[in-house]
MARNUTOR-374327 format. One record per residue (C-alpha): residue in three letters; x, y, z. Coordinates in nm, 4 decimals. Example, Ala and Ser with C-alpha at 12.3 -4.5 7.8 and 13.67 -1.06 7.14 Angstrom:
ROMAR, rest, xx, yy, zz
ROMAR, ALA, 1.2300, -0.4500, 0.7800
ROMAR, SER, 1.3670, -0.1060, 0.7140
This chain:
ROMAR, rest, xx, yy, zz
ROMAR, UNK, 5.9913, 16.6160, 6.9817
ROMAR, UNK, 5.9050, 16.3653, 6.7090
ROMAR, UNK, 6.1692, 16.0316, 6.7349
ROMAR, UNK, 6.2822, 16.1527, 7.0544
ROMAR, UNK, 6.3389, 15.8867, 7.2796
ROMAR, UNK, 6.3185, 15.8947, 7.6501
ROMAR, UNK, 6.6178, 15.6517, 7.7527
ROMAR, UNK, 6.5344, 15.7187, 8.1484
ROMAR, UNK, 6.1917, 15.5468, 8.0874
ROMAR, UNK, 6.3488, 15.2761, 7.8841
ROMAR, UNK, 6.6266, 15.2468, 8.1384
ROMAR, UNK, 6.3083, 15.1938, 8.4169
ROMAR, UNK, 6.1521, 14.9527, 8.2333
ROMAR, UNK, 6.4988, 14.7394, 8.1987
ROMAR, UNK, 6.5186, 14.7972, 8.5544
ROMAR, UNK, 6.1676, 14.6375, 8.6036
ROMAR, UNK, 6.1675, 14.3436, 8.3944
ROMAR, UNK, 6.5046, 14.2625, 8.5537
ROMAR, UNK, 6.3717, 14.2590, 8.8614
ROMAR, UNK, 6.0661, 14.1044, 8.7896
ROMAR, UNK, 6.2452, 13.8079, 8.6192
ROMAR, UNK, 6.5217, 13.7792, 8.9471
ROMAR, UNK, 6.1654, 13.7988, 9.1177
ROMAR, UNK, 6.0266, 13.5047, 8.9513
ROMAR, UNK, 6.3188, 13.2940, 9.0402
ROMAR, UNK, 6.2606, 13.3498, 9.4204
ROMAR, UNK, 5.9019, 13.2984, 9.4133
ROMAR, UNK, 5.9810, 12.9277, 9.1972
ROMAR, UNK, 6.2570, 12.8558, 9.4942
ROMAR, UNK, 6.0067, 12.9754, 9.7861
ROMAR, UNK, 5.7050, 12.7687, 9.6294
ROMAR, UNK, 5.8619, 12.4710, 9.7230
ROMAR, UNK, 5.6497, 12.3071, 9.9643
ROMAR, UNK, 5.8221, 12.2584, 10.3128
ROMAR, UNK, 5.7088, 11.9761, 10.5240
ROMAR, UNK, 5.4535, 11.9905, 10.8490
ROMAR, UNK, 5.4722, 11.7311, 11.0985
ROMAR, UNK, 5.1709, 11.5931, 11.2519
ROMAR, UNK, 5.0684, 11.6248, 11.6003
ROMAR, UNK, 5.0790, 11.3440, 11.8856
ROMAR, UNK, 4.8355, 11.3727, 12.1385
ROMAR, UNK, 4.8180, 11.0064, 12.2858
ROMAR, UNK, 5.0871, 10.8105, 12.0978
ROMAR, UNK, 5.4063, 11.0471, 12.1754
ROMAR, UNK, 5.5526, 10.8098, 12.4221
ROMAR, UNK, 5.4747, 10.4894, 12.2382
ROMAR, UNK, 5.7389, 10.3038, 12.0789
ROMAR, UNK, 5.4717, 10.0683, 11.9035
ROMAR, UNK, 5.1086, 10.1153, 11.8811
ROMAR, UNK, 4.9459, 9.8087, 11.7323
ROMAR, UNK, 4.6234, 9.5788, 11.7332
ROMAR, UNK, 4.7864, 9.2410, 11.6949
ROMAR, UNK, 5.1925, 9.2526, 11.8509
ROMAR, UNK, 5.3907, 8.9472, 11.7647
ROMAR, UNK, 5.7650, 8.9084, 11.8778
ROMAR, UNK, 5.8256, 8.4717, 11.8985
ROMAR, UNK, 6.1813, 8.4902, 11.9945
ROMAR, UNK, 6.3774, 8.6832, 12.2905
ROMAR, UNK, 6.6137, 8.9513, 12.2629
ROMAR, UNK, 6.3697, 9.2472, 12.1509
ROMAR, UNK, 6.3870, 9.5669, 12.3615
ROMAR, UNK, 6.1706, 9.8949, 12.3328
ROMAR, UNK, 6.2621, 10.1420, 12.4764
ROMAR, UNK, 5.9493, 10.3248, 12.5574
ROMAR, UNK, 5.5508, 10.2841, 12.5920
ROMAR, UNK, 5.4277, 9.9594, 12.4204
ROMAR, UNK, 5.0220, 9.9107, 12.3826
ROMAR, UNK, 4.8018, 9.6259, 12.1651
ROMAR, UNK, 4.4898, 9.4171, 12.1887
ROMAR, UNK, 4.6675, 9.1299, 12.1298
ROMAR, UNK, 4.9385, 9.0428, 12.3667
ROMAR, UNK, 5.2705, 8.8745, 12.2326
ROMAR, UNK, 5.3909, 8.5031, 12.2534
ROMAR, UNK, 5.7149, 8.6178, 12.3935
ROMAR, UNK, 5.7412, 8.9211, 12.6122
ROMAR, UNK, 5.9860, 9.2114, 12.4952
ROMAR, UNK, 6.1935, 9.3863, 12.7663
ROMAR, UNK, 5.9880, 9.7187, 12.7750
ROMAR, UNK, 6.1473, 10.0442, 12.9490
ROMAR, UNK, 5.7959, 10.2004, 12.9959
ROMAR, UNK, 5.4252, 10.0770, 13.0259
ROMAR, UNK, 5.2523, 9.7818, 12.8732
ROMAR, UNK, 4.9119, 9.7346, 12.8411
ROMAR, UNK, 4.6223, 9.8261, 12.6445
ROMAR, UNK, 4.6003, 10.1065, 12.3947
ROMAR, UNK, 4.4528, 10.4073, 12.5348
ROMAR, UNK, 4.1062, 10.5584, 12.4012
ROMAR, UNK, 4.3196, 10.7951, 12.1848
ROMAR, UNK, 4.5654, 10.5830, 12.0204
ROMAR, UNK, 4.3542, 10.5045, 11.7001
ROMAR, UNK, 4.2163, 10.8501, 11.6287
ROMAR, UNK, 4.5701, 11.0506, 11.7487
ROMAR, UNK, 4.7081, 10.8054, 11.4020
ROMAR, UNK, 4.4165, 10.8918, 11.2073
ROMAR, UNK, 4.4873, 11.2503, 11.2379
ROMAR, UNK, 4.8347, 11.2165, 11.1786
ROMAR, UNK, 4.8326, 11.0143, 10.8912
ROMAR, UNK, 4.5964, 11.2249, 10.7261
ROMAR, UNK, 4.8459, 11.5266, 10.8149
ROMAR, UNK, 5.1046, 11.3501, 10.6451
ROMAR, UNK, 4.8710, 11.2711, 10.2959
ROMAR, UNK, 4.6986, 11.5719, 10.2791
ROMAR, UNK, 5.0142, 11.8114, 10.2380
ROMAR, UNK, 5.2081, 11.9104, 9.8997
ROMAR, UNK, 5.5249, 11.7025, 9.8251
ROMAR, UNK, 5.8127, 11.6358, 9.5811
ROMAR, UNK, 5.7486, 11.3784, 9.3880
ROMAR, UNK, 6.0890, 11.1039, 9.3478
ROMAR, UNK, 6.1124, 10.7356, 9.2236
ROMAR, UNK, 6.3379, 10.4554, 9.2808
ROMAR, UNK, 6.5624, 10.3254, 9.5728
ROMAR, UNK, 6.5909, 10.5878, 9.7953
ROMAR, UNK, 6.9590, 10.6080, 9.8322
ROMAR, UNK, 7.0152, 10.6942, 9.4589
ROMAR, UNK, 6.7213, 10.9821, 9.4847
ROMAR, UNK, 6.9374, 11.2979, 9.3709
ROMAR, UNK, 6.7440, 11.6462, 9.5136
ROMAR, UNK, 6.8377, 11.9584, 9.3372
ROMAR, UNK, 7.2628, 12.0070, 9.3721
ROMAR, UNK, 7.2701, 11.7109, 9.6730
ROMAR, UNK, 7.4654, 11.3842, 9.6268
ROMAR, UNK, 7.2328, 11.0592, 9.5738
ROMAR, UNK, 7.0283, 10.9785, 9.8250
ROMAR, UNK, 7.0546, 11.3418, 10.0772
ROMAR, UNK, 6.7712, 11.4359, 10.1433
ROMAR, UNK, 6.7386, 11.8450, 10.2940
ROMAR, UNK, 6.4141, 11.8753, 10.5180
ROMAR, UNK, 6.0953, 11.8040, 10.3344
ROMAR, UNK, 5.8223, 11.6105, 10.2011
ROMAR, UNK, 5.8574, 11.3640, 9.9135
ROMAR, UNK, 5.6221, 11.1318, 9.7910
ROMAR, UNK, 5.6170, 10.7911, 9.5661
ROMAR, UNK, 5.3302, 10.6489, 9.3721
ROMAR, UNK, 5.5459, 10.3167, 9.4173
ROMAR, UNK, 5.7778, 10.1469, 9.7393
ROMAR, UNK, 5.9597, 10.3535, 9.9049
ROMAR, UNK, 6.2761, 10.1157, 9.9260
ROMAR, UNK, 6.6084, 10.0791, 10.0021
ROMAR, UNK, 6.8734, 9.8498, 9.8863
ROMAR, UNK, 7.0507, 9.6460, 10.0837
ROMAR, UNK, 7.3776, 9.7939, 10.2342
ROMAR, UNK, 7.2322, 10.1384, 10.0850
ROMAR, UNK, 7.2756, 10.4457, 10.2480
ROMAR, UNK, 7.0138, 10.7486, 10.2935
ROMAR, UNK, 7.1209, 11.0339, 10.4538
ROMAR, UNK, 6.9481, 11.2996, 10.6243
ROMAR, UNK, 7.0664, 11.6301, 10.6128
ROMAR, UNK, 6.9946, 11.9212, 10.7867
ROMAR, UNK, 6.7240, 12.0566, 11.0759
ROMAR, UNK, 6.3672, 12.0397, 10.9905
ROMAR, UNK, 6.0730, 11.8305, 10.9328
ROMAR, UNK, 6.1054, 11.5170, 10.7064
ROMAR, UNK, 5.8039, 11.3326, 10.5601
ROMAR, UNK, 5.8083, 10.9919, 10.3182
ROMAR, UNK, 5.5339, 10.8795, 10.1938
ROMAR, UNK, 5.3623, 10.6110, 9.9596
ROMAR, UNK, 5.0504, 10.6319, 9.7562
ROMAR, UNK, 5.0576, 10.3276, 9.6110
ROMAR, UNK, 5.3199, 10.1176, 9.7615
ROMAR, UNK, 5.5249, 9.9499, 10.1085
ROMAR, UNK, 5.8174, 10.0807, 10.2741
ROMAR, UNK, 6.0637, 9.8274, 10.2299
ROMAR, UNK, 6.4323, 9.8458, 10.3715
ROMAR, UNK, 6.7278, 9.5833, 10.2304
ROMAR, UNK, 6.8992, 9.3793, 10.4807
ROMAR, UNK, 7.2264, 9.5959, 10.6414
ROMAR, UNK, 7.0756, 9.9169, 10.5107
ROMAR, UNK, 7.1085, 10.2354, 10.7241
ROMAR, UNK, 6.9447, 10.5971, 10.7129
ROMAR, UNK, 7.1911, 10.8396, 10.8709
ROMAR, UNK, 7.1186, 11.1882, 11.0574
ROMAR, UNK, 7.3443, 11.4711, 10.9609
ROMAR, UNK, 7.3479, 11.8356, 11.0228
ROMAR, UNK, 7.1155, 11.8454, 11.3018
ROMAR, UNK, 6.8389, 11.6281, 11.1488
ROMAR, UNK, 6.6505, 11.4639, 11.4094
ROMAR, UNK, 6.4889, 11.1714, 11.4989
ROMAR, UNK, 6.1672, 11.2702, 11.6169
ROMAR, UNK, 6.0905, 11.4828, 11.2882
ROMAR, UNK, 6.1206, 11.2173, 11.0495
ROMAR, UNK, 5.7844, 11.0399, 10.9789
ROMAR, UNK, 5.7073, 10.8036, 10.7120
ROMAR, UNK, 5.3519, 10.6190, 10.5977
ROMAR, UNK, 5.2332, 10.4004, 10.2788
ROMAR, UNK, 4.9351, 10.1792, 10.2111
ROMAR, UNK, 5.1092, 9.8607, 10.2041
ROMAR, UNK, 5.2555, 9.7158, 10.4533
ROMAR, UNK, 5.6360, 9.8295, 10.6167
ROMAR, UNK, 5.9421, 9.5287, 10.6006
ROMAR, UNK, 6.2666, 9.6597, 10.7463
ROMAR, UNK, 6.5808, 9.4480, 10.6699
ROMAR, UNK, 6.7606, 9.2604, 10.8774
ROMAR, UNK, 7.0350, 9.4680, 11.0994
ROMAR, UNK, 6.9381, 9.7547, 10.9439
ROMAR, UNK, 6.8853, 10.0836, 11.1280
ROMAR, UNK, 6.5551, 10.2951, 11.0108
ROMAR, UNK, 6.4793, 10.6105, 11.1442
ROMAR, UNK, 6.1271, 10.8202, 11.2505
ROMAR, UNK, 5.7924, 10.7132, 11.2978
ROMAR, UNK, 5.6421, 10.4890, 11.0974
ROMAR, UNK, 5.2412, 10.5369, 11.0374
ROMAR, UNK, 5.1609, 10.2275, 10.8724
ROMAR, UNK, 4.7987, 10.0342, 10.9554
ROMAR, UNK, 4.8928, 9.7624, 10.7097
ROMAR, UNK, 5.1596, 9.6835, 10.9585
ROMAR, UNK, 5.5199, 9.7057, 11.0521
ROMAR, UNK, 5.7240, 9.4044, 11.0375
ROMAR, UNK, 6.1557, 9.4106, 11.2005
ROMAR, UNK, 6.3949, 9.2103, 11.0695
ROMAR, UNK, 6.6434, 9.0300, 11.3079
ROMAR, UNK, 6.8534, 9.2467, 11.4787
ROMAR, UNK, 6.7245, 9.5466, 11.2493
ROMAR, UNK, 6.6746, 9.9101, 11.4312
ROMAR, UNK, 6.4222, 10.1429, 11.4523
ROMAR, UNK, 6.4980, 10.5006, 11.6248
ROMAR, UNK, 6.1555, 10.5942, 11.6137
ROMAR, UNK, 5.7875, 10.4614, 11.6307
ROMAR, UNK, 5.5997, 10.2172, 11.4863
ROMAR, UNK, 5.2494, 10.3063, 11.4920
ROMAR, UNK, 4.9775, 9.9972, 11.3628
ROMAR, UNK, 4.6630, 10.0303, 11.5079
ROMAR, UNK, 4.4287, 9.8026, 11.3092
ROMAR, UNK, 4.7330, 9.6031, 11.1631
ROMAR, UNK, 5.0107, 9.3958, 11.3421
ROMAR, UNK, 5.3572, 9.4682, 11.4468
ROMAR, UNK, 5.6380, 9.2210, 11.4530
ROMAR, UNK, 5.9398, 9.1900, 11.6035
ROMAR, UNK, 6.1908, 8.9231, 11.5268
ROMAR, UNK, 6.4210, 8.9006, 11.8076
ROMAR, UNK, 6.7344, 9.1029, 11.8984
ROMAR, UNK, 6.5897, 9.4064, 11.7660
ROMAR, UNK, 6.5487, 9.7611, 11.9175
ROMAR, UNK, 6.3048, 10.0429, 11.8986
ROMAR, UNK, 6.3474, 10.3480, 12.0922
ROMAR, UNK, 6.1310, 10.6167, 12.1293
ROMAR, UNK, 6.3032, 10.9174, 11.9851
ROMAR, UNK, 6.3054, 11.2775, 12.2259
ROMAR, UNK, 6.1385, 11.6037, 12.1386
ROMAR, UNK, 6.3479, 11.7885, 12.4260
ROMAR, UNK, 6.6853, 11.6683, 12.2373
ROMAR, UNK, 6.5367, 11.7990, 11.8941
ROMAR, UNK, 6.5045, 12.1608, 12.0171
ROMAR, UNK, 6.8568, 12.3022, 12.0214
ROMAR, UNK, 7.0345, 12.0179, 11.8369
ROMAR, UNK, 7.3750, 12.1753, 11.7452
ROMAR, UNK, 7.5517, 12.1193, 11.3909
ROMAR, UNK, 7.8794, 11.9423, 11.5298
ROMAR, UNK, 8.1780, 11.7634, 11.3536
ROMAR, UNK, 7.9511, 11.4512, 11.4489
ROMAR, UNK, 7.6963, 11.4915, 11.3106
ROMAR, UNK, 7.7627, 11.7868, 11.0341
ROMAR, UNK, 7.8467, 11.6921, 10.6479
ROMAR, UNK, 8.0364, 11.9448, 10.4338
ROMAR, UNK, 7.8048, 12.1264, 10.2743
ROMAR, UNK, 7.6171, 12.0633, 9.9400
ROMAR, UNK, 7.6309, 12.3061, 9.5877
ROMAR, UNK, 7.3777, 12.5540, 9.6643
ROMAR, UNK, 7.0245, 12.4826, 9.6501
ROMAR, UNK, 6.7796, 12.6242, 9.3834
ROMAR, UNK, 6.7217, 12.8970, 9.6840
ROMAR, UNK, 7.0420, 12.9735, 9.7371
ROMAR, UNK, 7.1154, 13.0455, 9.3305
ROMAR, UNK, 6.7970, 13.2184, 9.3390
ROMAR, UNK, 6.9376, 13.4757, 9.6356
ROMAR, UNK, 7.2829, 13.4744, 9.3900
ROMAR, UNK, 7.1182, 13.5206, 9.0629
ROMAR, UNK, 6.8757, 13.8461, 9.1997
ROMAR, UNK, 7.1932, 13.9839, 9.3507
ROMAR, UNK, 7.3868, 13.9758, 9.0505
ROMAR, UNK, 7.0478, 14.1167, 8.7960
ROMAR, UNK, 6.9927, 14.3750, 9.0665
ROMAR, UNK, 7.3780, 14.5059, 8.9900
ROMAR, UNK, 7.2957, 14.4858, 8.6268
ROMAR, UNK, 6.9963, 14.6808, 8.6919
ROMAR, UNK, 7.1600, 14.9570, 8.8822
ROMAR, UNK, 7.3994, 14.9437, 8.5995
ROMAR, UNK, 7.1886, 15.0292, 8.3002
ROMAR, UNK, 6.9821, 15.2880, 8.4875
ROMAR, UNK, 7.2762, 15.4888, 8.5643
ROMAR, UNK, 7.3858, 15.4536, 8.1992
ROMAR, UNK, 7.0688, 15.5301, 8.0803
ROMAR, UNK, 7.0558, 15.8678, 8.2874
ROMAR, UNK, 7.3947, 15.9366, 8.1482
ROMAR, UNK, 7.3262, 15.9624, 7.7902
C-alpha cells in the first residue's frame, strides 16, 4: 500500500545503527595498543650489562650477575658472577631494544608524575606502552605509580631518562618489577636516593645517584654504567611475577572506569534501548 510504512524494518534498522555505534566504542577502547615485553636470552640474570663500569667509592651492592670490558676502580659487593660479558649480551639488548621501539604506544609529555591517563589520578600509569619525543623525567620528590598487572614500557625518541633527587616509582595492584622496561637515546641520570624501577635499555649509558635505587637492570653495552656509592640494584624475579596477588599492600582503591570499562557500560545500556524500540516498533 502506497505511504505505508513498515515500522518493524525501521525498528531493525534503529536496532542496527545502535549497535553498530555501541560497537564502535568497543573497537576505539580495544584498539588501544597493549604493551609486549621483550625477550632475555643472555642478560636475564644481569643486574648491569655494560662496556665501561665505573663505581669510585664503596658501599654499592648488586644483587645479581654483573659483566663489562672495563673493570671498575672500586669493586661493588656482587651476589652473583663477575666477569666478562657473555657472547650474547650485546645482541640479546639489540633485540630487545628494538622490541621495545618497534611497537605502538601512547604518546604523553611532561614530568611523569603529573601524566594523567584516561580517568587515573596524575602520574598512574595502568599496564602499557607510552612514548615521549622528549625526557622522560621526574621531579624531584615526585611520585609515579604503577598500577595494575601487566607489561609496562617507557620510552624516548628523542630524549634521556632523567629522575629528580628523592623521587620514587611505586608498584601497586600487582605491577611487577620484572615487566617494567624503559629505553631512550640519550643517556639515563637517576637522582640521588631515589628508587627507579625495571630494566633500563639504555647504550648511551646509565648513571646512579648516591644512595639512589634501582629494582631492576641496567643494561649498557657499548656505553658506561656508574655507580656512585651506597647504591643498590637488584635483579628483579620472573618466578615472583607469575601469581603476584592484589593485597592491601600493594592494592590502591580503584580508579573511575577506564575508556573500556564505559565502553562495556555504554553498549549495555544502547543494547536496552535497542531491545526497547524494537519491541515498540512491533507493537504499533
Amino acid at each position: 500500500m502506497t505511504g505505508c510504512v513498515d515500522k518493524s524494518r525501521h525498528g531493525g534498522f534503529r536496532v542496527v545503527a545502535i549497535v553498530g555505534f555501541a560497537a564502535s566504542l568497543l573497537v576505539s577502547a580495544s584498539a588501544l595498543a597493549q604493551a609486549v615485553a621483550p625477550v632475555f636470552t643472555t642478560d636475564t640474570t644481569f643486574g648491569v650489562v655494560s662496556s665501561t663500569y665505573t663505581n669510585t667509592v664503596a658501599g654499592t651492592t648488586i644483587i645479581g650477575n654483573l659483566c663489562f670490558t672495563t673493570g671498575p676502580a672500586v669493586a661493588p659487593v656482587v651476589i652473583g658472577t663477575v666477569g666478562p660479558c657473555p657472547g650474547g649480551a650485546a645482541t640479546d639488548q639489540v633485540n630487545a631494544t628494538a622490541t621495545l621501539t618497534g611497537q605502538p604506544c601512547t604518546t604523553i609529555a611532561g614530568p611523569l608524575e603529573g601524566v594523567i591517563i584516561g580517568a587515573n589520578p596524575p602520574g598512574f600509569f595502568p599496564p602499557g606502552c607510552y612514548t615521549s619525543v622528549g625526557a622522560l623525567n621526574i621531579t624531584a620528590n615526585g611520585i609515579v605509580t604503577l598500577n595494575g598487572g601487566g607489561v609496562y614500557v617507557f620510552r624516548s625518541t628523542g630524549g634521556a631518562i632523567t629522575t629528580g633527587a628523592n623521587s620514587q616509582i611505586v608498584l601497586a595492584g600487582g605491577a611487577c618489577a620484572d615487566q617494567v622496561y624503559w629505553t631512550a637515546v640519550g643517556a639515563t641520570t637517576l637522582g640521588g636516593a631515589s628508587t627507579f624501577v625495571g630494566s633500563i635499555l639504555d647504550a648511551a649509558g646509565v648513571t646512579l645517584g648516591l644512595a639512589s635505587q634501582l629494582n631492576g637492570r641496567a643494561l649498557a653495552f657499548g656505553g658506561t654504567v656508574t655507580t656512585n656509592g651506597a647504591n643498590t640494584i637488584t635483579v628483579p624475579s620472573a618466578a615472583a611475577c607469575a601469581f603476584l596477588p592484589v593485597t592491601p599492600a600493594n592494592a590502591i582503591p580503584k580508579p573511575t572506569p577506564t575508556l573500556s570499562q564505559w565502553a562495556l557500560v555504554m553498549l549495555a545500556a544502547l543494547l536496552a534501548v535497542a531491545g526497547f524500540a524494537a519491541m515498540r516498533g512491533r507493537t504499533k
